[in-house]
LUMMARLO-683551 format. One record per residue (C-alpha): residue in three letters; x, y, z. Coordinates in Angstrom, 3 decimals, decimal comma, always signed. Layout:
<sites>
@residu=ALA; c1=X; c2=Y; c3=Z $
...
</sites>
This chain:
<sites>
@residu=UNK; c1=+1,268; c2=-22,995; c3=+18,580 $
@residu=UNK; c1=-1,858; c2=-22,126; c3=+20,137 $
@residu=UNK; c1=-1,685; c2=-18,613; c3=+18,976 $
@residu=UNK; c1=-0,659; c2=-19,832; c3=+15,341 $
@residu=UNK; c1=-4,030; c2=-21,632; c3=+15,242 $
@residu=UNK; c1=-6,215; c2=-18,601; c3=+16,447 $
@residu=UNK; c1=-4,540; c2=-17,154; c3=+13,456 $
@residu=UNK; c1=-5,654; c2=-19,937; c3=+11,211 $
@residu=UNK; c1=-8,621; c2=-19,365; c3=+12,360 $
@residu=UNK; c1=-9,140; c2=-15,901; c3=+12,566 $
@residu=UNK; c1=-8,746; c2=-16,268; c3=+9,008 $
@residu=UNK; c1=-11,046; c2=-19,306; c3=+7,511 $
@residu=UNK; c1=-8,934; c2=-20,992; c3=+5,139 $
@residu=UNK; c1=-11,661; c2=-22,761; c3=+3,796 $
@residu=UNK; c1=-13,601; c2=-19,531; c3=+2,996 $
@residu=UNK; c1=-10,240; c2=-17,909; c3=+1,765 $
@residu=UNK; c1=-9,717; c2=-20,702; c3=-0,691 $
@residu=UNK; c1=-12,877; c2=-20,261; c3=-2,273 $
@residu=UNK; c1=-12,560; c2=-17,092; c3=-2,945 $
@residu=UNK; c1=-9,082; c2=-17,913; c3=-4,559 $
@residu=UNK; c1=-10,256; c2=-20,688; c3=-6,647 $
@residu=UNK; c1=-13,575; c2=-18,295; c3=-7,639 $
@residu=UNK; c1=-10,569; c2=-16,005; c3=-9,456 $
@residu=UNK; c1=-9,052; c2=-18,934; c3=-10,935 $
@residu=UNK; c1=-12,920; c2=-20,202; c3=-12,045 $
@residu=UNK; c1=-13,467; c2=-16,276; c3=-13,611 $
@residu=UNK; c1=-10,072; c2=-16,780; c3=-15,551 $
@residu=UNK; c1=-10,917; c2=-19,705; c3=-17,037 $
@residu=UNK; c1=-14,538; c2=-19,202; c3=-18,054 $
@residu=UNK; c1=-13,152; c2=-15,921; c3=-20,045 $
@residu=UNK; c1=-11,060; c2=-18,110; c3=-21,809 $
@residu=UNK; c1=-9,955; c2=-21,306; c3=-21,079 $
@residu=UNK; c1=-7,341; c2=-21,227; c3=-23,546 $
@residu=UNK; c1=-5,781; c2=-18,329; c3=-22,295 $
@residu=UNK; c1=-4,987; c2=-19,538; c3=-18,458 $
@residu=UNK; c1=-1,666; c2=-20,925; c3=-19,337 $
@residu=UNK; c1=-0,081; c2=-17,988; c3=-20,830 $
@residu=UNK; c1=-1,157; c2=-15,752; c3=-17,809 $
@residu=UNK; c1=-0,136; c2=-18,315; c3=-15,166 $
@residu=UNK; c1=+1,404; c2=-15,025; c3=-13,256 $
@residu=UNK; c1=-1,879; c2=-13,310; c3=-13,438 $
@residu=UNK; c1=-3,796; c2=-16,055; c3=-12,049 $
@residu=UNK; c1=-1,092; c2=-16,717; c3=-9,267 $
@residu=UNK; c1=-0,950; c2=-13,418; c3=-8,241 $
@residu=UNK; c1=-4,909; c2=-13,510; c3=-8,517 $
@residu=UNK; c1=-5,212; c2=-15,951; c3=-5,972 $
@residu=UNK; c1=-3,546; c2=-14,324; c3=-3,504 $
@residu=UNK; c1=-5,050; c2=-11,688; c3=-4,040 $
@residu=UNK; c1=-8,809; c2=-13,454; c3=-3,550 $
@residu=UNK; c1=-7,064; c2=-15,217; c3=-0,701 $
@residu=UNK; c1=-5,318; c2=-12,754; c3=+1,470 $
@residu=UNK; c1=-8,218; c2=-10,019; c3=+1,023 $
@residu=UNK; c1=-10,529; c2=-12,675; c3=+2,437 $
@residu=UNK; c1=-8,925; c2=-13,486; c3=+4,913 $
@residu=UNK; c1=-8,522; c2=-9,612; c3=+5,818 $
@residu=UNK; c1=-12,233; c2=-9,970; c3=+5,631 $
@residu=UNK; c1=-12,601; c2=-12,531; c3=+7,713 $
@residu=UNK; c1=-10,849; c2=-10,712; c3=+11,006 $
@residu=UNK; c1=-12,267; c2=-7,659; c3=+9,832 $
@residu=UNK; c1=-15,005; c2=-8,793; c3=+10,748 $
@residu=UNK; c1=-14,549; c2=-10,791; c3=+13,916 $
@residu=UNK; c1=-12,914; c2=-8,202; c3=+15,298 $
@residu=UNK; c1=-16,256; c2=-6,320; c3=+14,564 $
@residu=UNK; c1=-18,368; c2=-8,718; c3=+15,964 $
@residu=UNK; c1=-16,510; c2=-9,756; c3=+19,215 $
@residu=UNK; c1=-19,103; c2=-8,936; c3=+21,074 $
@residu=UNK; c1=-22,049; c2=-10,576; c3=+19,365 $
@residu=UNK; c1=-19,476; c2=-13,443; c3=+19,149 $
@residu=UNK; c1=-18,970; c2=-13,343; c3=+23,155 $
@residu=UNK; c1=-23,152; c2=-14,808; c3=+22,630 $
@residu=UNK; c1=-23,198; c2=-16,855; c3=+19,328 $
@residu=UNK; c1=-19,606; c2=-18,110; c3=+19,571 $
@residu=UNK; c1=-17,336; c2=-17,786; c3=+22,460 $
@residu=UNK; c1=-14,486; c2=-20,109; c3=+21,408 $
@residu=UNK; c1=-13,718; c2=-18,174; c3=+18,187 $
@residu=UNK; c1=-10,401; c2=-16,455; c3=+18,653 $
@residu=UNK; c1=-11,115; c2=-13,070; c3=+20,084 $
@residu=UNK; c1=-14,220; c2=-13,874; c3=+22,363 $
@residu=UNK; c1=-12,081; c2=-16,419; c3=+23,441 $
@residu=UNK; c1=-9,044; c2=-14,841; c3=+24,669 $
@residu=UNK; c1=-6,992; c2=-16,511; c3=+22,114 $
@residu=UNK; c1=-6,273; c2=-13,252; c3=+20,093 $
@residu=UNK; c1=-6,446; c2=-9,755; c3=+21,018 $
@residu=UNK; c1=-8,853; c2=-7,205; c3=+19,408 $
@residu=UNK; c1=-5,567; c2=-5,040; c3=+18,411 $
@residu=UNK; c1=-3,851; c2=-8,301; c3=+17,100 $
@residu=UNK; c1=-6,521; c2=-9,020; c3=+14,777 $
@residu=UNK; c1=-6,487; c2=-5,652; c3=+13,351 $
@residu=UNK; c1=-3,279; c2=-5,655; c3=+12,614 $
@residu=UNK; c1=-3,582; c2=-8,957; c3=+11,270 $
@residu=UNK; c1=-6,086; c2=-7,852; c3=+8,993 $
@residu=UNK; c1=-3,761; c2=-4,605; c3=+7,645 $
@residu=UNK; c1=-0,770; c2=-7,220; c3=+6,847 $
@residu=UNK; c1=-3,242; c2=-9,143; c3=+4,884 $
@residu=UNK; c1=-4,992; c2=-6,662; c3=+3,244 $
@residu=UNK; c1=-1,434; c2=-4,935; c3=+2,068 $
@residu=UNK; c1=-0,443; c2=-8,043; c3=+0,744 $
@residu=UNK; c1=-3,955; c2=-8,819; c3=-1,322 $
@residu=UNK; c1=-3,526; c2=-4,978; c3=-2,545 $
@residu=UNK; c1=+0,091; c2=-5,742; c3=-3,766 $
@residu=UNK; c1=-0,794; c2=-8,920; c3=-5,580 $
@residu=UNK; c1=-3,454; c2=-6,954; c3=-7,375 $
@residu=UNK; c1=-0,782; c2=-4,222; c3=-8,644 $
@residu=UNK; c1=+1,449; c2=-6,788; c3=-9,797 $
@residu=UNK; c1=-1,655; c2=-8,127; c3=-11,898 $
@residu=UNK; c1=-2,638; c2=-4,939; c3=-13,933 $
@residu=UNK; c1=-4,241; c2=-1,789; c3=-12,590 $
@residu=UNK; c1=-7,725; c2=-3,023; c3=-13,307 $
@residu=UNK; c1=-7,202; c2=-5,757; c3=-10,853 $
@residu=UNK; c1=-5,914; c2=-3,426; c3=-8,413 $
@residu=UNK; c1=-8,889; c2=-1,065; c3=-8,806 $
@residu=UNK; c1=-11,448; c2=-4,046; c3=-8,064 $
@residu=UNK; c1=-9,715; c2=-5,406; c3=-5,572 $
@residu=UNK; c1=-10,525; c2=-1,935; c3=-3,721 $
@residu=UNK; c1=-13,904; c2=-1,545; c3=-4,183 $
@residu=UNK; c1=-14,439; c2=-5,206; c3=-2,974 $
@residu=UNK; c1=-12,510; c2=-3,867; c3=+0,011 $
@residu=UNK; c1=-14,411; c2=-0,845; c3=+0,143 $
@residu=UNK; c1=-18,317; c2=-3,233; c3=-0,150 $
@residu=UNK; c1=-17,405; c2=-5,156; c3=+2,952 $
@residu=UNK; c1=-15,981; c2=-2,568; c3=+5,446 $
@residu=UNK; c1=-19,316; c2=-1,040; c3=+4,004 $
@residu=UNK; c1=-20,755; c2=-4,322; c3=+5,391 $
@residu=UNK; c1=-18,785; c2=-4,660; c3=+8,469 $
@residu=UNK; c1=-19,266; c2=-1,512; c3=+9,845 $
@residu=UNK; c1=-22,330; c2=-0,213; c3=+8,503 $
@residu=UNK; c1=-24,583; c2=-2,860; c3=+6,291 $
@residu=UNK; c1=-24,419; c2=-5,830; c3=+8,786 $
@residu=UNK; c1=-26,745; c2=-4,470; c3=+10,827 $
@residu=UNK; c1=-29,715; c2=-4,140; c3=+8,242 $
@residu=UNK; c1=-30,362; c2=-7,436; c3=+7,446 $
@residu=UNK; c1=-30,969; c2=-8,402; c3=+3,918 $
@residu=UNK; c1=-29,050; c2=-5,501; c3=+2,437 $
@residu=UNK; c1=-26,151; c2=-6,512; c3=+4,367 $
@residu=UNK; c1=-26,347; c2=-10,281; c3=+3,236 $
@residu=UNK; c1=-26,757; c2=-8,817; c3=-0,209 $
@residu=UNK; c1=-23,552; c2=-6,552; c3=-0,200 $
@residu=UNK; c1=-21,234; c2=-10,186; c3=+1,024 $
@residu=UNK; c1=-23,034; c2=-11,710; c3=-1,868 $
@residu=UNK; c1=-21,485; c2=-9,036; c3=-4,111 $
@residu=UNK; c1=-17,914; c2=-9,884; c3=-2,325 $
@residu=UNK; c1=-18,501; c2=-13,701; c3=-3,161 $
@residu=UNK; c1=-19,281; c2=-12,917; c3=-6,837 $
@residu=UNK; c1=-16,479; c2=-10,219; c3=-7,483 $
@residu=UNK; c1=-13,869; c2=-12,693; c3=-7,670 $
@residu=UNK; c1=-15,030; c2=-14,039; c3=-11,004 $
@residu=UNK; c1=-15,149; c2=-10,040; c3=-12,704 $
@residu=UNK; c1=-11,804; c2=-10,267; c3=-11,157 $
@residu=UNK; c1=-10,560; c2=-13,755; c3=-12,888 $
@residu=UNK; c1=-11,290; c2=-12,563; c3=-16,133 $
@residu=UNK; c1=-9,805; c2=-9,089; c3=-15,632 $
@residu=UNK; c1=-6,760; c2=-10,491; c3=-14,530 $
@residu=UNK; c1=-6,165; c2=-12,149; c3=-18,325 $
@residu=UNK; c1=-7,746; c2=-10,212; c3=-20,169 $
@residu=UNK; c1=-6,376; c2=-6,937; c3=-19,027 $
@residu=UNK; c1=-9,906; c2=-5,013; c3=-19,740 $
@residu=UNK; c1=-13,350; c2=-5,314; c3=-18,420 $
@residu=UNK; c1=-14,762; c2=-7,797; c3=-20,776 $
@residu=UNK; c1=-17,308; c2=-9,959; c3=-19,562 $
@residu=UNK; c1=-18,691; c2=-12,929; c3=-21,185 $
@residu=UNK; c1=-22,154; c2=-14,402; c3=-20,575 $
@residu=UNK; c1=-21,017; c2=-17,114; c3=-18,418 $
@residu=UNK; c1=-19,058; c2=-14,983; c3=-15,906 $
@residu=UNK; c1=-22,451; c2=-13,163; c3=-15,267 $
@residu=UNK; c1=-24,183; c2=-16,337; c3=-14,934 $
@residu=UNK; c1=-21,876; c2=-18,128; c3=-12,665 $
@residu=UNK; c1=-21,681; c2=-14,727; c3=-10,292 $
@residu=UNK; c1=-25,561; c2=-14,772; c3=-10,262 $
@residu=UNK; c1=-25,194; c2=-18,281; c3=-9,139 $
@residu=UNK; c1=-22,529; c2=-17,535; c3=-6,471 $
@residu=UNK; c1=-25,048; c2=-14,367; c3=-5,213 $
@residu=UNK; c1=-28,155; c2=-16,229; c3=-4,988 $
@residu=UNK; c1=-26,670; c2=-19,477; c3=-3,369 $
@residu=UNK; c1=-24,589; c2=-17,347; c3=-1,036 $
@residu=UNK; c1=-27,456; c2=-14,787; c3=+0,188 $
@residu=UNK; c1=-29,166; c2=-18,223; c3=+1,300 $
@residu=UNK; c1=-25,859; c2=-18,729; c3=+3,266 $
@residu=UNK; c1=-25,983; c2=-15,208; c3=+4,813 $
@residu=UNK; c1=-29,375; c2=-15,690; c3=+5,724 $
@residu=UNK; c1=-29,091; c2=-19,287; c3=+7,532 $
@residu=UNK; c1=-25,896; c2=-17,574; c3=+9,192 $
@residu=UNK; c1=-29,066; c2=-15,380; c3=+10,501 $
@residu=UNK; c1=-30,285; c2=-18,075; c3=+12,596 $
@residu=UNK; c1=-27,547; c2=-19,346; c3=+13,823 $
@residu=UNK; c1=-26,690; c2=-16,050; c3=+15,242 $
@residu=UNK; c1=-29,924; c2=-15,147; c3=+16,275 $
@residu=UNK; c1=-29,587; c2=-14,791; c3=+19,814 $
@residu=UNK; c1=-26,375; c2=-11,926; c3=+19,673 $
@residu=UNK; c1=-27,819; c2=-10,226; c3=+16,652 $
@residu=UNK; c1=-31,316; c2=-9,791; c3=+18,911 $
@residu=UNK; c1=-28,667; c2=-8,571; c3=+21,505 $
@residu=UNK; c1=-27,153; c2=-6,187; c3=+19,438 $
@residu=UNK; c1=-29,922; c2=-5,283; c3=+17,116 $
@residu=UNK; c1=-29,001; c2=-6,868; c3=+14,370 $
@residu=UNK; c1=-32,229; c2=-6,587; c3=+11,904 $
@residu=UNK; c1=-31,268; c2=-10,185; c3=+10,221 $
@residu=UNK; c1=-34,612; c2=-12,233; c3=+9,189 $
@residu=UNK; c1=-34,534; c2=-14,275; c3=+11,501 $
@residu=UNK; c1=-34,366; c2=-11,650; c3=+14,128 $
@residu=UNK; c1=-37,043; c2=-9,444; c3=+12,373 $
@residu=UNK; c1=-39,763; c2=-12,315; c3=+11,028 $
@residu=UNK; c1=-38,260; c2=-15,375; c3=+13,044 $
@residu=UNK; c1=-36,562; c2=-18,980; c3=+12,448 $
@residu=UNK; c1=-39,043; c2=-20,433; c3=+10,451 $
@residu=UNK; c1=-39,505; c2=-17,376; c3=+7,907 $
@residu=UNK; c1=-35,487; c2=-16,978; c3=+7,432 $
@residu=UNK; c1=-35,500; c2=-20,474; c3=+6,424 $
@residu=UNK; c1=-37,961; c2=-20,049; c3=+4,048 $
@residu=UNK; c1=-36,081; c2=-16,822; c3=+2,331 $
@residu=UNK; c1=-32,924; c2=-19,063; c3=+2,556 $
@residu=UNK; c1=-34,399; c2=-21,822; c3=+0,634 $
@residu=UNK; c1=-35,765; c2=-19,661; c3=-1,946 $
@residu=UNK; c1=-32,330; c2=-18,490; c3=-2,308 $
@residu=UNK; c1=-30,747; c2=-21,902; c3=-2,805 $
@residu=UNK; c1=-33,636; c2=-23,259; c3=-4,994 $
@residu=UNK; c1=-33,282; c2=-20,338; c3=-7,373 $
@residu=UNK; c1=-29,695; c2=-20,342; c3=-7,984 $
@residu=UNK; c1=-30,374; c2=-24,421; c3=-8,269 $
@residu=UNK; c1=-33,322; c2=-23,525; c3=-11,733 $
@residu=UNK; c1=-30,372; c2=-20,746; c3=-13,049 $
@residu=UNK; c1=-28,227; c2=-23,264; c3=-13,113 $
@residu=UNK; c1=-28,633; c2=-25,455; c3=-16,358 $
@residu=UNK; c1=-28,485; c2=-21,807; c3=-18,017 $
@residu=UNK; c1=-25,153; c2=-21,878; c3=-19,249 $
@residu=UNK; c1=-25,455; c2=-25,486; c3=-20,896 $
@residu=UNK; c1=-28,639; c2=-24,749; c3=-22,307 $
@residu=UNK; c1=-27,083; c2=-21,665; c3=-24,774 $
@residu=UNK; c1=-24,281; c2=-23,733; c3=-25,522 $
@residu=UNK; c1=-21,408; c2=-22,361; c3=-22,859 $
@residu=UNK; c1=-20,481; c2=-25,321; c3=-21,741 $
@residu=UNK; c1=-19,532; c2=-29,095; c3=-22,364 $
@residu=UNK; c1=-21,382; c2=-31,658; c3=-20,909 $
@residu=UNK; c1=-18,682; c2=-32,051; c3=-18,574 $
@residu=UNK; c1=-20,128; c2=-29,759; c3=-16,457 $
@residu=UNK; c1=-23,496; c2=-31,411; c3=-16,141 $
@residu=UNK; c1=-22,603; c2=-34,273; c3=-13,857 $
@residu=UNK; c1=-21,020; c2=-32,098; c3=-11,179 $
@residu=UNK; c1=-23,487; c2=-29,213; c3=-11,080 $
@residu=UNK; c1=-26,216; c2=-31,893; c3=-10,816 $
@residu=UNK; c1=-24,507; c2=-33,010; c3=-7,724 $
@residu=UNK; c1=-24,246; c2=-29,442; c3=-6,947 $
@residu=UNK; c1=-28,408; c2=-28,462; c3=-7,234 $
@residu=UNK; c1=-29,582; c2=-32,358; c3=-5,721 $
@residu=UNK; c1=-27,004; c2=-30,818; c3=-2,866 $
@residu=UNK; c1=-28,647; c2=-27,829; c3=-2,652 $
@residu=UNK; c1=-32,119; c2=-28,834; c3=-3,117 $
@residu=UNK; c1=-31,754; c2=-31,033; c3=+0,273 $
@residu=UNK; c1=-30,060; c2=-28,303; c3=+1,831 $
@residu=UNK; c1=-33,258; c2=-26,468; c3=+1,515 $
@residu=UNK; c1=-35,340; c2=-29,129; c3=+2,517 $
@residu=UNK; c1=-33,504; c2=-30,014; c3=+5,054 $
@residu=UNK; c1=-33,805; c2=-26,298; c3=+6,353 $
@residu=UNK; c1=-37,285; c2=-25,840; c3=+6,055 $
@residu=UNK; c1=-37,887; c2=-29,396; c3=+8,079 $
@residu=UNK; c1=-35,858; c2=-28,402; c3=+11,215 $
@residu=UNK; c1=-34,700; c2=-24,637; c3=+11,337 $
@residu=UNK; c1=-33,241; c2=-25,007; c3=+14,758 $
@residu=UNK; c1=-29,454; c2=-23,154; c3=+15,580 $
@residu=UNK; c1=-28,269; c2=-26,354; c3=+15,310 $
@residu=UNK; c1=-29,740; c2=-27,526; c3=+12,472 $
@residu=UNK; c1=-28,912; c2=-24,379; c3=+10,096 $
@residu=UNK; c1=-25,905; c2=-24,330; c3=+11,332 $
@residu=UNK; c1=-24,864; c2=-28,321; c3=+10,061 $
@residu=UNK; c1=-26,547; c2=-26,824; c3=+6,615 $
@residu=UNK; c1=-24,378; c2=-23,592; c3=+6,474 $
@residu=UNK; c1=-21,220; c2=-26,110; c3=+6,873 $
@residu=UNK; c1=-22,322; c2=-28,184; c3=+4,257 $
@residu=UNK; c1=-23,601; c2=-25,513; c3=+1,663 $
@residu=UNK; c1=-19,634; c2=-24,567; c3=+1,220 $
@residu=UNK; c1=-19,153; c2=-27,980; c3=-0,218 $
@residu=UNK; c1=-21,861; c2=-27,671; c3=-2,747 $
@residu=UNK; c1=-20,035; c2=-24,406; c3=-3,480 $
@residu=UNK; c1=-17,034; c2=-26,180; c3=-4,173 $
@residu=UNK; c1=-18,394; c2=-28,426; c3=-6,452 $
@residu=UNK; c1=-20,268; c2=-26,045; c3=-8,276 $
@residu=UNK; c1=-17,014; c2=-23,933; c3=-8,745 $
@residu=UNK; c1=-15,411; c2=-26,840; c3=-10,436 $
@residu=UNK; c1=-17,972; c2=-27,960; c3=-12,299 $
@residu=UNK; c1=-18,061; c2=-24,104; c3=-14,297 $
@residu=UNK; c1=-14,431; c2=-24,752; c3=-14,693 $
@residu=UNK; c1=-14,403; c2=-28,256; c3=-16,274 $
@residu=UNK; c1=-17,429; c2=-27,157; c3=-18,057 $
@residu=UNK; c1=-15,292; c2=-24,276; c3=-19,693 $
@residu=UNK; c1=-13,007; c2=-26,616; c3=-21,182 $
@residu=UNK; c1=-13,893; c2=-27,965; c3=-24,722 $
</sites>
């Protein structure tokens, strides 16, 4: 059992749903109409977004098991719980099975699904340890999925307005995420030389970046209402969504101790979640 549960972990369900849901959100803000018909697509689509994360997920704490021996010693590997081989190979399985649920979608799928592979191993192994441009090329993981949504039913690379608007809104909120994830990990990435803001400009300056991250994804959010995209429905929840992230940011900037940013990087994944549905109720008419 114990081993089972270093699994779990390994893997972040929580994160790994997200990024299943995010296809499902992309599908649906294509065409809303549409979802039912390609139920397989968007099935196979979620897998896809949730196995490939997950593969991301071990990729990279089998990466970082050292920095994580510092920042966080009862994760899985740091901890004993899981070997460095065993996550590997953990990470293969799951990556083969996010690459086959792509093929079964449609070859366009399949090809995205790669290069999202290809931008975080790019991360992992060679990005993480430049800072900003590293936090910048997760960002571009986290706003794939919804390029891949859309692909996935309509079977060509045609993007509407609100797909680009909702993936700018993943990026920006999610490059404030990276960046508190700086501070929390500042002691191992000074260790390791990890050039994150907060190791390069300090605590207080990486909160600031991190704000201004959250706070502009919060003014492009009333976009997609404003040139008629969306019902009101999706008012109400990305209101809750921006107030969410707008105390985030205060919150941040008031205390930007390790323990501090980390209770706001927990909570900025619900605001996620809630801005992810409201961009899917809002697509319905």
């Amino acid at each position: 059992m114990g081993k089972l549960s270093g699994y779990l972990r390994l893997m972040r369900p929580v994160n790994c749903l997200m990024m299943g849901f995010a296809v499902i959100v992309g599908a649906a803000l294509e065409s809303s109409n549409a979802t039912n018909a390609f139920w397989p697509n968007l099935v196979y689509g979620f897998i896809t977004g949730f196995m490939l994360a997950a593969a991301s997920m071990a990729i990279n704490d089998y990466h970082d098991r050292e920095i994580d021996s510092i920042n966080e010693p009862s994760r899985p590997i740091p901890s004993g719980l899981i070997k460095p081989r065993e996550a590997l190979a953990f990470a293969f399985i799951l990556t083969a099975i996010g690459f086959a649920s792509a093929f079964l979608t449609n070859i366009f799928c399949f090809a995205i699904a790669m290069i999202a592979w290809i931008v975080f191993v790019t991360y992992t192994t060679v990005g993480k340890r430049s800072g900003l441009p590293g936090n910048f090329l997760v960002s571009t993981c986290v706003a794939i999925p919804f390029i891949y949504g859309s692909v996935a039913i309509a079977d060509t690379v045609k993007l509407n307005v609100l797909v680009f608007v909702s993936m700018a809104f993943a990026f920006l909120s999610n490059t404030g995420r990276e960046i508190t994830k700086g501070i929390v990990d500042v002691e191992g990435d000074q260790a390791r030389n990890i050039q994150t803001l907060a190791v390069r400009f300090g605590e207080k300056a990486a909160a600031s970046a991190a704000a201004s991250f959250y706070l502009s994804a919060v003014l492009l959010s009333p976009i997609p209402w404003l040139l008629n995209l969306v019902s009101l429905w999706f008012i109400p929840l990305v209101a809750i969504t921006d107030f969410g992230l707008a105390v985030s940011s205060f919150m941040l900037l008031k205390d930007y101790s390790r323990e501090n940013a980390r209770k706001v990087k927990k909570i900025v994944l619900l605001w996620f979640i809630i801005g992810l549905l409201a961009f899917v109720i809002g697509a319905i008419r």
